[in-house]
C-alpha positions as CSV (number, residue, x, y, z in Angstrom):
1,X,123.2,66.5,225.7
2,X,122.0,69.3,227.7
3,X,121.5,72.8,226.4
4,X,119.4,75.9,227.6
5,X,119.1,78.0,224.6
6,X,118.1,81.6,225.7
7,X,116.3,84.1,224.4
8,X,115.4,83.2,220.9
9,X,112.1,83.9,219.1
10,X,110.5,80.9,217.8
11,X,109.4,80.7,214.0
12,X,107.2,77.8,213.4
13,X,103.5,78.5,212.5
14,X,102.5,75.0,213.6
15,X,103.4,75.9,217.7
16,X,101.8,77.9,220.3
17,X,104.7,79.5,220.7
18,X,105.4,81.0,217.8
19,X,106.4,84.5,217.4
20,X,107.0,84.3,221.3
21,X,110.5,85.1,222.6
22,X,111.4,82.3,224.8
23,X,114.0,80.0,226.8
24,X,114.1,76.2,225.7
25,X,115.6,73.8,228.1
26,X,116.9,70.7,226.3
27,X,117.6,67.3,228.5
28,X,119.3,64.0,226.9
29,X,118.1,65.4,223.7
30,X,114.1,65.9,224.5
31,X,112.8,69.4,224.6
32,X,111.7,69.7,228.9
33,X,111.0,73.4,228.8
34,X,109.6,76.1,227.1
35,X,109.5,79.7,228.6
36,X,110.8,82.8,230.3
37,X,113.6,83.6,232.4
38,X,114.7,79.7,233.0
39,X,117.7,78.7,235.0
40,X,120.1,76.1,233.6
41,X,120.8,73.0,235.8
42,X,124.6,72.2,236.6
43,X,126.6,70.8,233.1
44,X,124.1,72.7,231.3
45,X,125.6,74.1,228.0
46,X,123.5,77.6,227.5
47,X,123.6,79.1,223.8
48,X,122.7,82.6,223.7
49,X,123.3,84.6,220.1
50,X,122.3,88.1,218.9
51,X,118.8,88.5,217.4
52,X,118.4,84.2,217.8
53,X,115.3,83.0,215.8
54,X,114.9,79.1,216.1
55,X,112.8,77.0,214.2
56,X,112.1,73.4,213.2
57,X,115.3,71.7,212.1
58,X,115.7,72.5,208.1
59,X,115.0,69.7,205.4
60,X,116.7,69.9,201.8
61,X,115.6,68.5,198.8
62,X,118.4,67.9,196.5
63,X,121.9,67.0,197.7
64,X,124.2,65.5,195.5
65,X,127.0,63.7,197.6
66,X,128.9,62.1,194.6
67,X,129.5,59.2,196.9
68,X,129.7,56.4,195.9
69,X,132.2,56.9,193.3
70,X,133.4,60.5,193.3
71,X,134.3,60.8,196.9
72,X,137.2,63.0,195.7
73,X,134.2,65.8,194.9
74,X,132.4,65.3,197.9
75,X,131.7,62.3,200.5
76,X,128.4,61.5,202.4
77,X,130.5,62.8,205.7
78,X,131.7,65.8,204.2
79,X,128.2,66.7,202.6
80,X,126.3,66.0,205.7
81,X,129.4,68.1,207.4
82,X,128.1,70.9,205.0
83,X,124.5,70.5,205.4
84,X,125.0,70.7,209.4
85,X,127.1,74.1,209.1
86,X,124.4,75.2,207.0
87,X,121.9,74.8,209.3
88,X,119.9,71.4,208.1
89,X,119.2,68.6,209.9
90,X,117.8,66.3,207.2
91,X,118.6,66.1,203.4
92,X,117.3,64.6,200.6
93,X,120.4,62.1,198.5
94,X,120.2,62.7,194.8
95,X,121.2,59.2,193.1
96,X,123.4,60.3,190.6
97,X,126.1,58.2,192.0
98,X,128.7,56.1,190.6
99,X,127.3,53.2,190.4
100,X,124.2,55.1,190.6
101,X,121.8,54.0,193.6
102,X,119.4,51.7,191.9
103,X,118.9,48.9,193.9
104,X,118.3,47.8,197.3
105,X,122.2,47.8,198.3
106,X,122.7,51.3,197.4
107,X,119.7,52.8,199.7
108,X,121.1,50.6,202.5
109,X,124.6,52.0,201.7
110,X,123.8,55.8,202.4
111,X,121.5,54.5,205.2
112,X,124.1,52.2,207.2
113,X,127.0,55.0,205.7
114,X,125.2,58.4,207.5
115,X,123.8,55.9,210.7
116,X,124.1,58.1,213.7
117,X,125.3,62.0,211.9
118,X,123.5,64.9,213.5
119,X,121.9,65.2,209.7
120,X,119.3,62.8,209.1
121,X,120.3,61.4,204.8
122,X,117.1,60.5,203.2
123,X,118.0,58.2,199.9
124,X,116.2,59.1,196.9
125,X,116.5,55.9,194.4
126,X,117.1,56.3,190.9
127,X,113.8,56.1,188.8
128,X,115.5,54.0,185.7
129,X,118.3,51.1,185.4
130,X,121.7,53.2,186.2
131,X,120.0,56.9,185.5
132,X,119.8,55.7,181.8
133,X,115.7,56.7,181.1
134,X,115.3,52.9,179.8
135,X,113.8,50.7,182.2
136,X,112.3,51.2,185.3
137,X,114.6,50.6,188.3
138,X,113.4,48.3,191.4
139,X,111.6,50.6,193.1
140,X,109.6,48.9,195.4
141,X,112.8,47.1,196.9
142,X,114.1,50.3,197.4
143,X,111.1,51.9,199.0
144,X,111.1,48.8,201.5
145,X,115.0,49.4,201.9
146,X,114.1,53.4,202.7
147,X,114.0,55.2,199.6
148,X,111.5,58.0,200.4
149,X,111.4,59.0,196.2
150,X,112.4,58.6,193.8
151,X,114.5,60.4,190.5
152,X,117.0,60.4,187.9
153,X,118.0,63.7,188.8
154,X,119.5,65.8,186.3
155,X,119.0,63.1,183.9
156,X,115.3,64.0,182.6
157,X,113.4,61.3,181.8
158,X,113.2,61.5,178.2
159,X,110.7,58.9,177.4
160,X,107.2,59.7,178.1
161,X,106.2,55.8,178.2
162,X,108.6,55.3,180.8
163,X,107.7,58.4,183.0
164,X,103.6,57.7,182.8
165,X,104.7,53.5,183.7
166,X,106.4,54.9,186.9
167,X,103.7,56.8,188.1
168,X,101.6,54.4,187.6
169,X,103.8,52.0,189.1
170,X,105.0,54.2,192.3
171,X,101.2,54.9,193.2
172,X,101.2,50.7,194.3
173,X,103.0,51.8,197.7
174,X,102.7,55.6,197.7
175,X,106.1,56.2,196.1
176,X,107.2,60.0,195.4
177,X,108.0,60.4,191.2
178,X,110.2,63.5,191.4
179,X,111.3,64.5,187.7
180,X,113.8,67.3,186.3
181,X,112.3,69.1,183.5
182,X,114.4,69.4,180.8
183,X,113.9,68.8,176.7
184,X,117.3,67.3,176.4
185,X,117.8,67.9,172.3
186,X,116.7,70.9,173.1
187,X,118.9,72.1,175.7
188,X,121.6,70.1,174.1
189,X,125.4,71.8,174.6
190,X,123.6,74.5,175.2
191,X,125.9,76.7,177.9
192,X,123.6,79.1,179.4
193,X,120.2,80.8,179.1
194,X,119.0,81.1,175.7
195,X,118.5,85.2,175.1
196,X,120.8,88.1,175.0
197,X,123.6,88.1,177.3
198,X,124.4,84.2,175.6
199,X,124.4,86.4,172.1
200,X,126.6,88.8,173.0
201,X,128.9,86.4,174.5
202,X,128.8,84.1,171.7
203,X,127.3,80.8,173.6
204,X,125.0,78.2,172.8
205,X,121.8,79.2,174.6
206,X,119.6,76.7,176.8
207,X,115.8,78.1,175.8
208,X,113.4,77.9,178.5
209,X,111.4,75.8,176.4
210,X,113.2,73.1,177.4
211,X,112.0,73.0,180.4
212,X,108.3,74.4,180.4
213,X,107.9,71.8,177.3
214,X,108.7,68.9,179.6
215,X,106.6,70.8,182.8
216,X,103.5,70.5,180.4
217,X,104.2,66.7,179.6
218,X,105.1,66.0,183.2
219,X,101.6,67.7,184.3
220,X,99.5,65.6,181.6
221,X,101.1,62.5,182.7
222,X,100.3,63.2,186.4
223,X,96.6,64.2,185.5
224,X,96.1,61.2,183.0
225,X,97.7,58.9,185.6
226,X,96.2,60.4,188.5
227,X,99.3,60.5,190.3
228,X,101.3,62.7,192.5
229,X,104.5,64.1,190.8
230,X,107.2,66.8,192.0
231,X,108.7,69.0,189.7
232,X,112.5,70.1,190.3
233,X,114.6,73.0,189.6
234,X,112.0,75.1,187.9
235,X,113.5,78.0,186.6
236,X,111.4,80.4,184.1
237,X,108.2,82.3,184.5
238,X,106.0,80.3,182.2
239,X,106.3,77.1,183.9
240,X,105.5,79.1,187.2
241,X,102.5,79.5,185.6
242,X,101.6,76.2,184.4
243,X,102.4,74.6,187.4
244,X,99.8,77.3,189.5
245,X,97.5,76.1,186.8
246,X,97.6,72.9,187.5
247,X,97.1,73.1,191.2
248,X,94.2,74.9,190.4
249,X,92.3,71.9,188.8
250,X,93.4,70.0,192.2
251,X,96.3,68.1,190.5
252,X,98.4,66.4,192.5
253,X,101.9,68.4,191.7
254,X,104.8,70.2,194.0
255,X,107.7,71.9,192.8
256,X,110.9,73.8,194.3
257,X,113.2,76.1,193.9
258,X,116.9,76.8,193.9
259,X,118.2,79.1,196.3
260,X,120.8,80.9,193.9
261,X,117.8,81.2,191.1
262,X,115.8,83.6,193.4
263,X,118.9,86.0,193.5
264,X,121.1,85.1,190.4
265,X,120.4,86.1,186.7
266,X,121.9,85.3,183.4
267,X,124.3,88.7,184.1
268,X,126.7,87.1,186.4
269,X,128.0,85.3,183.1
270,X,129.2,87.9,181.2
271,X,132.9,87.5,182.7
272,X,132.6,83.9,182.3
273,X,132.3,82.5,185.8
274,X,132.1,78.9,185.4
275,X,130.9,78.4,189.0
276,X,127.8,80.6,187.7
277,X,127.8,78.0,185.1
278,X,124.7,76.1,186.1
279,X,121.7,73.7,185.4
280,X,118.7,74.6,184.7
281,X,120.8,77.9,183.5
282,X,120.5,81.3,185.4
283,X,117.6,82.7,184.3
284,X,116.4,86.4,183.5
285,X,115.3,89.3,186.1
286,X,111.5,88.7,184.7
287,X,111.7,85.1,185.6
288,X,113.3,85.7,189.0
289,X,110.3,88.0,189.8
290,X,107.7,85.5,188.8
291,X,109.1,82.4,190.9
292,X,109.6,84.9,193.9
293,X,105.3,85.5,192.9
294,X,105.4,81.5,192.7
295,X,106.6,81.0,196.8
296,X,104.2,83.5,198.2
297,X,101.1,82.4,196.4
298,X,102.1,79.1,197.0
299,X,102.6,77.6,193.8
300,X,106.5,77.1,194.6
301,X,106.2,74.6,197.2
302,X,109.5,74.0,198.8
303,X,113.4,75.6,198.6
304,X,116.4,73.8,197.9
305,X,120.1,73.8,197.7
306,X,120.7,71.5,194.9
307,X,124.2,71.3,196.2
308,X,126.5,70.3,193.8
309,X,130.1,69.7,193.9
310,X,132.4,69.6,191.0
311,X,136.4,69.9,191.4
312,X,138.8,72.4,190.0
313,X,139.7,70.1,187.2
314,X,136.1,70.4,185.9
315,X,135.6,74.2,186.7
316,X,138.4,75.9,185.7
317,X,138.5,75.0,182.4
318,X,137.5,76.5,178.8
319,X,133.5,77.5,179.7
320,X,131.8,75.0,177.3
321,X,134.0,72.2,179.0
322,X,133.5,73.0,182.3
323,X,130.8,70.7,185.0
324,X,127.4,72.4,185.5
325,X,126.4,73.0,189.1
326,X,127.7,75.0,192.3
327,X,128.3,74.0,196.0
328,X,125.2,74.9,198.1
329,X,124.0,73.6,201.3
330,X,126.3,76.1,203.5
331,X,125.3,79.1,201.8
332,X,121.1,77.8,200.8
333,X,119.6,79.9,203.5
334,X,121.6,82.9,203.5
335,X,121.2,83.0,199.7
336,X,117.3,82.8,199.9
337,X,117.2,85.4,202.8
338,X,118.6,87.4,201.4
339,X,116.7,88.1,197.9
340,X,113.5,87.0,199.7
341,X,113.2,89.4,202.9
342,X,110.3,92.1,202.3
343,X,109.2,89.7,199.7
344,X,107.8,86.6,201.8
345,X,107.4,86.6,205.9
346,X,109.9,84.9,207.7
347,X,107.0,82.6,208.5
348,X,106.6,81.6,205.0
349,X,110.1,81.1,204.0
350,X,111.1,79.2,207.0
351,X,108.4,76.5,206.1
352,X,109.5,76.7,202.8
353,X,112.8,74.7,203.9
354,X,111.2,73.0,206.9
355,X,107.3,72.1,206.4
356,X,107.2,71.7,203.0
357,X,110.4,69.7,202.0
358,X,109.1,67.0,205.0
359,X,105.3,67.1,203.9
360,X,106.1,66.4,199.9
361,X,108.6,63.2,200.9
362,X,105.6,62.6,203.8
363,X,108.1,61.9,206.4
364,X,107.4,63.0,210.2
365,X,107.5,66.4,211.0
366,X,109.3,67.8,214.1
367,X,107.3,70.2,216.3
368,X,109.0,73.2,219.4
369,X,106.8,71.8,221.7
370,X,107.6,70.2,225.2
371,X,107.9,66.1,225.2
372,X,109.8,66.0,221.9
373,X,113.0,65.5,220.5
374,X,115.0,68.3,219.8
375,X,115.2,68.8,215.9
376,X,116.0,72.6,216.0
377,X,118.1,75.3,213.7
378,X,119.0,78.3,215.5
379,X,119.7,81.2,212.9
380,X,119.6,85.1,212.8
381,X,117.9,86.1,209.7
382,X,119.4,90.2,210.0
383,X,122.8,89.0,210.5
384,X,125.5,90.1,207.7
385,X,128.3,87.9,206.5
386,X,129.9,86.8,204.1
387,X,131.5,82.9,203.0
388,X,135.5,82.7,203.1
389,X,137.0,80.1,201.4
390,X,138.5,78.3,204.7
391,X,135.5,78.0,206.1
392,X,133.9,75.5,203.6
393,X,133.6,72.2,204.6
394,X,132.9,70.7,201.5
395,X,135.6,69.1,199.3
396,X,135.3,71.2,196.4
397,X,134.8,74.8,196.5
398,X,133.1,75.8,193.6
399,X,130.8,78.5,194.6
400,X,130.6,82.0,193.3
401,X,129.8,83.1,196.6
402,X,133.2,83.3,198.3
403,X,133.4,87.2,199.6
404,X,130.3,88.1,198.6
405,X,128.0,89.6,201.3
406,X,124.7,87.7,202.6
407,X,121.9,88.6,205.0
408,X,120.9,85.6,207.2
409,X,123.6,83.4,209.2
410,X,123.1,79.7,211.1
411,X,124.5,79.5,214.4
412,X,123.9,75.8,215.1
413,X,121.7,72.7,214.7
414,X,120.5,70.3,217.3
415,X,119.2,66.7,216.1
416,X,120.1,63.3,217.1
417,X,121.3,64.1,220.4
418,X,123.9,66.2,219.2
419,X,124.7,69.8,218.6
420,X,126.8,71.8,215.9
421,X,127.8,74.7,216.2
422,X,128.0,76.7,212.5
């Protein structure tokens, strides 16, 4: 693979180069040359795009695949299909399969499975026996298999006995306890956000409490166990708060985001758009503000997609039968660039999706520098577009974002040896 990339302003504040407007010649997939004015070789492919920004290949945090199991929702292939057109080259599994990954065989599955994509798939092993929040799951076989965390995903960990044994547990060999806030009799049947617009339309309401009751238990377990912990999906002002609270007394937590909650709020479901239908619920204006605060002071550590695919049986349906969760990875950046420009510097929400994701799962970071592998996403963060429903590559489409206009498009990734062009 052999690709002169020209012209393209590098974001990464860990290189010499950044903020420099440069050339990068790319041989058998190692970076040979950085700088102006270069001339390609013969068979040299040369990739030149309006207002081209490149960066550090992008990490997500939470992809569910459904595979094994559902693969009629969405297969390892297909996701990692998605993730590539959405400009990542490494993603984080959710475990939330069927049967869920809880055991040696299922980290070597997605491992053996995604051998060789352009997308690097990270396993994440489930934290209890089959995602059930009574036992803990074989963890250490898993992190010697190549789990790099580990999580029951949407299914919060009810029992604080379990949670605090895990932690405990994980800290043997350094293992990552990532946990989804959520009080389930709390937010039980409950359809979307607890306040007005679920009045006025007449649904069971999901109160924030739910999940800044289960932030403040997660953060006492971490403290009293004097373990690392990463908190998932947060989604309301107050546990912004908390969480920046707890940093501040030096406790060991990290927490992300979900691109659609910096841009969406609880208005979108007032005509009843079940692919707005999602978990933890869209939120209010106020608590968009406040986690927007919570990425530029830092407290917010990382971005995600939380990609989600559910079919059309389980979308378009009644609301309060339909599946919680929205497609993702194709649309992650776009989404955040969008409602964060003017807000954060492109600096700081590039390693929000890059740095940070790799640093919390401590896995290798890759550097623009000359010597290394090429691990790149090549984007234009002024670029308008908007997502047509032909050009997913996912399985299922639900997404409320088909025809709606975004700032911020991918033009390809580079990883592995290989090259996609978005």
């Amino acid at each position: 693979m052999n690709i002169l990339i020209k012209s393209a302003k590098i974001i990464d504040n860990r290189s010499h180069h950044n903020g420099k407007t440069v050339d990068i010649l790319i041989e058998k997939g190692i970076i040979q040359q950085i700088g102006k004015s270069l001339k390609a070789p013969k068979n040299y492919q040369e990739l030149s795009f309006a207002a081209l920004h490149v960066s550090s290949g992008w990490f997500d945090l939470r992809a569910n695949f459904c595979d094994p199991g559902h693969e009629y929702k969405e297969d390892l292939n297909s996701g990692l299909k998605a993730a590539a057109k959405g400009g990542f080259t490494g993603v984080l599994v959710m475990p939330d399969t069927h049967p869920a990954t809880d055991c040696k065989s299922g980290i070597e599955y997605i491992i053996n499975k995604t051998k060789g994509n352009i997308v690097d798939a990270f396993p994440a092993g489930a934290l209890s026996h089959h995602l059930e929040g009574k036992e803990i799951a074989e963890m250490y076989d898993m992190s010697l298999a190549g789990a790099v965390a580990f999580t029951d995903n949407k299914h919060s960990i009810s029992s604080s006995s379990l949670l605090s044994r895990a932690l405990l547990y994980s800290q043997s060999f350094n293992g990552l306890i990532m946990d989804f806030p959520n009080d389930r009799e709390l937010s039980n049947h409950g359809q979307i956000n607890e306040g007005v617009i679920s009045t006025e339309l007449g649904l069971k309401g999901i109160p924030a409490l739910a999940e800044e009751l289960m932030v403040n238990r997660d953060i006492y377990l971490a403290e009293y166990c004097g373990a690392r912990i990463h908190l998932s999906n947060i989604s309301s002002k107050q546990s912004v708060k908390m969480i920046a609270a707890a940093k501040k007394k030096g406790l060991k937590i990290t927490a992300d985001v979900n691109s659609y909650h910096l841009l969406l709020d609880e208005t979108e479901l007032q005509h009843f758009d079940s692919n707005c239908k999602v978990t933890p619920p869209l939120r209010t204006k106020e608590d968009i503000k406040a986690l927007i605060n919570g990425l530029k002071e830092g407290t917010i550590d990382a971005i995600c997609s939380d990609h989600t695919p559910e079919d059309i049986e389980t979308k378009q349906c009644e609301f309060d039968n339909a599946a919680f969760g929205m497609i993702n990875l194709q649309t992650s950046f776009a989404i955040a660039n969008t409602t964060l420009a003017g807000k954060l510097t492109l600096d700081e929400f590039i390693t929000k999706i890059t740095t940070a994701p790799r640093t919390i799962l401590q896995l290798p970071q890759p550097e623009i520098k000359e010597g290394e592998v090429a691990n790149l996403t090549l984007f234009s963060p002024t670029i308008k577009w908007s997502l047509q429903k032909e050009h997913i590559v996912s399985k299922s489409k639900n997404t409320p974002f088909i025809g709606r206009e975004l700032t911020g498009k991918v033009y390809a990734v580079i990883n592995n040896k290989q090259i996609v062009i978005a």
